[in-house]
N, C-alpha and C positions, 0 to 999 in steps of 0.2 A: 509658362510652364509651371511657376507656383501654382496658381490659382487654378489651374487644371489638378496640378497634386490635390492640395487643398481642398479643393470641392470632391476630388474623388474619396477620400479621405473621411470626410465629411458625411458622405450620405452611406458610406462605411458604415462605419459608427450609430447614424442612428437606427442603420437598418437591423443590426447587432443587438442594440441596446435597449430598441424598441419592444415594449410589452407587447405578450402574446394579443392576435387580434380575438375576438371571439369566435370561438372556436367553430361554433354551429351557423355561421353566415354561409359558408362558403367556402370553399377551397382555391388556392392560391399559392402553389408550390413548387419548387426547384431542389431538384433532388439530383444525388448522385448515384448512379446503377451499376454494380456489377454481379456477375455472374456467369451461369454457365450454361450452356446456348447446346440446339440440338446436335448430335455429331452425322447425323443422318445424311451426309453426303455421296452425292452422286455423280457421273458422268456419265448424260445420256441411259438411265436407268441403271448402271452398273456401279454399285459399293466401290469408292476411290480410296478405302480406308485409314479415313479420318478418326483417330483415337481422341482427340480434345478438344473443345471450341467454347470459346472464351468471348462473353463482350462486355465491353466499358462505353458507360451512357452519360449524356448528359440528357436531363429531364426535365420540361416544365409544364406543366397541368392548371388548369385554370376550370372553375364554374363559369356558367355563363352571367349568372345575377347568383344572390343570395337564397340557400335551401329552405325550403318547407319540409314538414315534415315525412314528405314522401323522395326526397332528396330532386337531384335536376340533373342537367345537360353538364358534360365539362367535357374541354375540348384541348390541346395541347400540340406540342411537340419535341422531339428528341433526336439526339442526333450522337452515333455512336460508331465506335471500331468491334469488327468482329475478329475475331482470330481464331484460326483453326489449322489444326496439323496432325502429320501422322506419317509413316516410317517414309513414304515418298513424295510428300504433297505439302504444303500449305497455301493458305489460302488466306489473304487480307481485306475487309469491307468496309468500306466505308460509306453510311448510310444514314438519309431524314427521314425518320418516321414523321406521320401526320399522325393523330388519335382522335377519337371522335366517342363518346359513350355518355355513362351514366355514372351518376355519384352518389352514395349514402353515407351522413353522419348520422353514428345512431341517437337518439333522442338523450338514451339514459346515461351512455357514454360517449357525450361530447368527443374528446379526445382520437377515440378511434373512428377513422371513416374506410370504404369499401368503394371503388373499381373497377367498372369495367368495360372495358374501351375496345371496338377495332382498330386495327392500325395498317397502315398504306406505305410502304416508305420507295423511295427512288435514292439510286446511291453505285458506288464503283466497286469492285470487285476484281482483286487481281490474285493470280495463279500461279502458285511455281512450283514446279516439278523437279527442280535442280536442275537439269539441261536445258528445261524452255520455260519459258513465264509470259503469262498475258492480264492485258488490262477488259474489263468488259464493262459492259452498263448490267446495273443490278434492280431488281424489284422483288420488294418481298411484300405478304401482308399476313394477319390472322386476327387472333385474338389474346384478350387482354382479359385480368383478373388480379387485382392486386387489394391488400389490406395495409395502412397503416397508422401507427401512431405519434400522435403529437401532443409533445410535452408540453408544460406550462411554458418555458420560456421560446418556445416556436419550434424550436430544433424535432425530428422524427424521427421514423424509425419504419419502414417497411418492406414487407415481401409481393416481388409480383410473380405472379405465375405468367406463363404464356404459350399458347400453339399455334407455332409458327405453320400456318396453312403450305404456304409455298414460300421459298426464297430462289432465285434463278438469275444466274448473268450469261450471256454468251462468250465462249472462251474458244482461242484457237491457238493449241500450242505444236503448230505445223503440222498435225495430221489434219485438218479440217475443224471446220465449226461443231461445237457439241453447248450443250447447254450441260452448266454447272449447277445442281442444284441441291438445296435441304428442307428439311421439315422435320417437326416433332415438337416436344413438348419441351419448355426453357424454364430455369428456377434463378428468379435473380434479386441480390435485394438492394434496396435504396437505404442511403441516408439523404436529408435533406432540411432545408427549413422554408414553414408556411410564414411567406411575405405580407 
């Protein structure tokens, strides 16, 4: 059990302590997301009047090799809680995105790079209405657009945009099967640091 602290401890530290890598190789980063997600919720085409929706991410981002100066491939994944509610509904998600896109650091300004990725996710999705609540399978996808910055000593700083194409679970809260679903546009931002 020491030597498990110890080593955990350990690469702690130098991962912390460690000078920024350079910057124009490549991207390689774990980022934290939050923000604020589309309220555009449905059931079965009908407004279930959703006032708020909220999500917290976990994010890691990777190129595939080191950028030219036409930037490259980065590929990733994330995996996040949604939250959303409103005078009679809430609704909780839990969800892995997959990302797949394109990366640019710009030449003049190392520091700052650009994003942008589709994303595919499978994940769970439950419903409550206060008198009945259900669990369903979720699938969401769209797209991605994100900018951000990194400081000398690794640590960032970014915004991503996103339009959630479709998000849909199947829900049955004893009237029958309907599908639950949202779409729109989401503003969320990252902090994080390039590994």
């Amino acid at each position: 059990m020491r030597i498990r602290s110890l080593v955990i401890t350990t690469t702690f530290a130098v991962l912390t302590a460690a000078p920024a890598a350079a910057l124009d190789e490549g991207i390689n980063d774990a980022r934290g997301i939050i923000g604020f997600w589309p309220e555009n919720y449905e059931a079965d085409g009908r407004d279930v009047g959703v006032d708020s929706a909220y999500r917290l991410a976990g994010q890691y981002i990777r190129s595939l090799e080191s950028f030219g100066d036409a930037g490259g491939l980065i590929y990733g994944g994330e995996g996040s809680f949604t939250f959303a509610s409103g005078d009679n509904i809430d609704s909780t998600a839990l969800v892995v995105d997959g990302h797949l896109g394109y990366g640019y650091i710009l030449p003049d300004m190392p520091n700052l790079h650009f994003e942008g990725t589709a994303f595919l996710g499978l994940g769970i999705e439950t419903v409550d209405t206060g008198g009945n609540d259900d669990l369903g399978p979720l699938i969401n996808y769209g797209l991605r657009a994100a900018g951000f910055y990194t400081f000398d000593n690794s640590w960032q700083v970014g915004l991503d945009l996103r339009y959630l194409i479709n998000s849909s679970s199947s829900q049955d809260l004893g009237g029958g099967d309907f599908d639950y679903e949202d779409d729109g546009v989401a503003v969320l931002f990252a902090f994080g640091k390039r590994m």
